[in-house]
C-alpha positions in Angstrom: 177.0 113.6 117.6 174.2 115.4 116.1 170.8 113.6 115.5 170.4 112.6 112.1 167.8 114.4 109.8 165.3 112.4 107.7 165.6 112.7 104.1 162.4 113.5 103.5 161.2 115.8 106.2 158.0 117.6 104.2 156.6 113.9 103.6 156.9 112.1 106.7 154.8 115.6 108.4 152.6 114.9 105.9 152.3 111.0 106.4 151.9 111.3 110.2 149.0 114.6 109.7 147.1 111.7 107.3 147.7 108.8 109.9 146.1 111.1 112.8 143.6 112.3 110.5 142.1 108.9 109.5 142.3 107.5 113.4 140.2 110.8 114.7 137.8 110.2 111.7 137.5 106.4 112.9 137.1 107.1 116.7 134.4 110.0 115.9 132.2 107.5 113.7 132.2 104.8 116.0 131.2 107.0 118.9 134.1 105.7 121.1 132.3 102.0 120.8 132.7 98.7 119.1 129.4 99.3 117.0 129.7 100.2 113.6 129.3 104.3 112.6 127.0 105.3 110.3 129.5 105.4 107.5 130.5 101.8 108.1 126.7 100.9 108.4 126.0 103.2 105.2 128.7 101.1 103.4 127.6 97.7 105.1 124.3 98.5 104.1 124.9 99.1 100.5 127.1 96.1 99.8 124.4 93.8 101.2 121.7 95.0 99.0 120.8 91.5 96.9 120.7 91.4 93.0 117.2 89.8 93.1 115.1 88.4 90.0 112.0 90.1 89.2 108.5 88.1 91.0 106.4 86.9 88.5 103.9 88.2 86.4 100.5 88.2 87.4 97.7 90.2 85.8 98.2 93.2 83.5 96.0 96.5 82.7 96.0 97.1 78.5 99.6 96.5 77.2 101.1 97.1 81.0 101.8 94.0 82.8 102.1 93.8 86.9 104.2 91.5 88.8 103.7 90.1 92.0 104.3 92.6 95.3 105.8 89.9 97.2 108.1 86.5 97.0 105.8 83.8 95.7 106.8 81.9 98.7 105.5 84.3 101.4 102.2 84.7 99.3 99.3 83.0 101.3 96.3 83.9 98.3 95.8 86.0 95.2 92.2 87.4 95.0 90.2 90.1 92.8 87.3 91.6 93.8 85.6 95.3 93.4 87.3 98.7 93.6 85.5 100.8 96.0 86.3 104.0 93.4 84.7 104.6 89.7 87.8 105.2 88.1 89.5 101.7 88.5 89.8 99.8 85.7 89.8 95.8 85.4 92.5 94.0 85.9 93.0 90.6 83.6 94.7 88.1 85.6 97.0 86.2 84.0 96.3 83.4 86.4 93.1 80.9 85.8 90.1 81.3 88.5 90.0 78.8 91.1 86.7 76.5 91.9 85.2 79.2 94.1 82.4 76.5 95.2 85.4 74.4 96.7 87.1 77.0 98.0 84.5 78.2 100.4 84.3 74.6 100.9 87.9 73.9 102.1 88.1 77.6 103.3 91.5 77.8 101.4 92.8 78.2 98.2 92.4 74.7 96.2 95.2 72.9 95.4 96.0 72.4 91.7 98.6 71.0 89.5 100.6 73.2 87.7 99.9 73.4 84.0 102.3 72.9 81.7 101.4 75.8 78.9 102.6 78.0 82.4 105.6 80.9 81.3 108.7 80.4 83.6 108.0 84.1 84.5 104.0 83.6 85.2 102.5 82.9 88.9 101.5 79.2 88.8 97.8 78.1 91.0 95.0 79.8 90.9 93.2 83.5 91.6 90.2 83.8 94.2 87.2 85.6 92.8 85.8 87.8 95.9 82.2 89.9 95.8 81.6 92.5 97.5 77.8 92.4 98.1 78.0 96.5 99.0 79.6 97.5 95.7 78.7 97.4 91.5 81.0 96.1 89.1 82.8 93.0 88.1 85.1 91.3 90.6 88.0 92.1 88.7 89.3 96.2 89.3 91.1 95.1 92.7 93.5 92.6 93.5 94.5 91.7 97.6 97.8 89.6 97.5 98.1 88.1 100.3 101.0 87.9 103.0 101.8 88.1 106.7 102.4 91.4 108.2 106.4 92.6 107.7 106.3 91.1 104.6 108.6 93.2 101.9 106.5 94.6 99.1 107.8 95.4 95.7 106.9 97.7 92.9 104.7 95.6 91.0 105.3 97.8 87.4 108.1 99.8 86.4 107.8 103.4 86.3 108.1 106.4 88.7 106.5 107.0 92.3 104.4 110.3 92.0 103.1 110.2 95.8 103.3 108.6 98.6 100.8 110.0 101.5 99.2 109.3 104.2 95.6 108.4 104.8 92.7 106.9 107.3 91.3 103.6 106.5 87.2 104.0 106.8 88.4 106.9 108.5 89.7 105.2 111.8 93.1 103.1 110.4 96.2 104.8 109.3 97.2 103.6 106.6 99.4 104.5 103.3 98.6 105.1 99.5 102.1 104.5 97.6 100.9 105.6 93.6 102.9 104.7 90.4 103.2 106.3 86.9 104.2 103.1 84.6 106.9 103.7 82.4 104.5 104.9 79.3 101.4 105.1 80.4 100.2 109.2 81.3 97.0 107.8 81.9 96.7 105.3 84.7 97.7 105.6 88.3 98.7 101.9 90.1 98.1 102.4 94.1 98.9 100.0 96.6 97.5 100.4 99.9 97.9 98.2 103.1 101.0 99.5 103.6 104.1 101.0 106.3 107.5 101.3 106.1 107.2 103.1 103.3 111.0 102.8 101.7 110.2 105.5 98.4 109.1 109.0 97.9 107.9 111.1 95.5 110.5 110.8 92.2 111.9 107.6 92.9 112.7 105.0 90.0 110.9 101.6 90.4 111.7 98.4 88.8 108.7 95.8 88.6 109.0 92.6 90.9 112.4 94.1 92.4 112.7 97.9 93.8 111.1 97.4 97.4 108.9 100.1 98.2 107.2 99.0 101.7 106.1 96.0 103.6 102.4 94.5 104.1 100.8 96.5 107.1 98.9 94.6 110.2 95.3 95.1 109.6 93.9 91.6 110.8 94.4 92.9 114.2 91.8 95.3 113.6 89.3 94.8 110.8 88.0 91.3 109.6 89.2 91.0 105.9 87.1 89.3 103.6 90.7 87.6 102.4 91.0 85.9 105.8 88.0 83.2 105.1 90.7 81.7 102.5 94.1 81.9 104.6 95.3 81.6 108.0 97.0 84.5 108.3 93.5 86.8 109.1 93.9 87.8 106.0 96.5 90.7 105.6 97.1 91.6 102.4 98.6 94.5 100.3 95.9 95.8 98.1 96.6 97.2 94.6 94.5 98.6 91.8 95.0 100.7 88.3 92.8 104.4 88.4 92.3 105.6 85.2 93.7 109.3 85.5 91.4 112.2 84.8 91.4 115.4 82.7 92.8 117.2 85.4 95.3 114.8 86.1 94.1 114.1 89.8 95.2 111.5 91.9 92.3 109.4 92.9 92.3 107.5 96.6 92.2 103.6 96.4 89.6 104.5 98.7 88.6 101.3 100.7 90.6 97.7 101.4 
């Protein structure tokens, strides 16, 4: 008796071609192991990526508000002090001082009750007023935000990254400058420094209080920071302030922490 033919001879070549195809495409991804490939990690990675509320608001430059780098909860102390550089402009926090006088007396932020008047969408406590006995100016064109090292660090204003680049610290510290064009504003430049793990480039769409851009660099380990009188943490911080940009249209440096 002769062997019966299938039916359908062009589809199940077909069928079987796709079923090999698919299993060769698996093994080569996973490398032969049980770890995931990179397309499964790609895809992994993707569908764990949080929608996450915006951080609060916290100060703002003119009509451009900032929010907060980091969580609320991993913040350790929000303090303002002088930019190092002549093109910074001041910063009004929208957060009320704190009793500096007690401050240096508990050698932490003081506790206070939250007011009432607060926005949902505003940082409740208080701001630390830092001088810098080396520089001119009003303690109000920098702010550190505190956090421990690792800590993720968001776009603080919506707009586009124009740079990201590399830099020494008082010439001895590698460190990062991350700068930001706000959405409508051509004529400041936000820079955070304080920074690795750099997650943006040059291009990249940011979203204020959500877009992660890097995390808080270790700097405690090698510099005393002025922020660490207030915290237990030594201080580490990411550092952000708002240059006013130039004729020319040149970047300035944050220049120093």
């Amino acid at each position: 008796m002769r062997p019966r033919r299938s039916p359908y001879p062009a589809l199940t070549a077909v069928v079987l071609i796709v079923g090999l195809a698919l299993i060769l495409t698996a093994t080569l991804w996973r490398g032969g192991s049980d770890e995931p490939g990179p397309m499964t990690a790609a895809v992994a990675s993707v569908a764990a990526e949080p929608d996450r509320d915006p951080t609060p608001r916290f100060a703002r430059v003119g009509a451009t508000e900032m929010r907060l780098p980091v969580d609320p909860s991993a913040m350790t102390a929000l303090a303002f002090h002088q930019a190092s550089g002549d093109s910074a402009l001041p910063i009004t926090s929208l957060v009320p001082d704190a009793d500096m006088e007690l401050a240096a007396e508990l050698q932490a932020v003081p506790p206070v009750e939250e007011a009432a008047d607060v926005p949902d969408d505003v940082l409740g406590g208080v701001c630390l007023r830092l001088w810098r006995s080396n520089r001119t100016g009003m303690p109000d064109t920098a702010a550190d935000i505190g956090a421990d090292a690792g800590t993720d660090v968001y776009s603080p204003v919506t707009g586009t990254v124009v740079e990201v680049r590399p830099y020494l610290l008082y010439d001895a510290y590698d460190d990062f400058e991350i700068h930001i064009r706000p959405d409508g504003r051509d004529d400041v430049d936000v820079v955070l420094i304080h920074v690795d793990d750099v997650t943006v480039r040059a291009g990249d769409a940011v979203v204020a209080g959500v877009t992660r851009i890097a995390a808080v660099r270790s700097m405690s380990d090698k510099i005393e920071i002025q922020l660490g009188g207030y915290t237990d943490n030594g201080g580490d911080h990411v550092h952000i302030q708002v240059n006013e940009i130039g004729a020319a249209g040149e970047l300035d440096a944050a220049g120093e922490s």
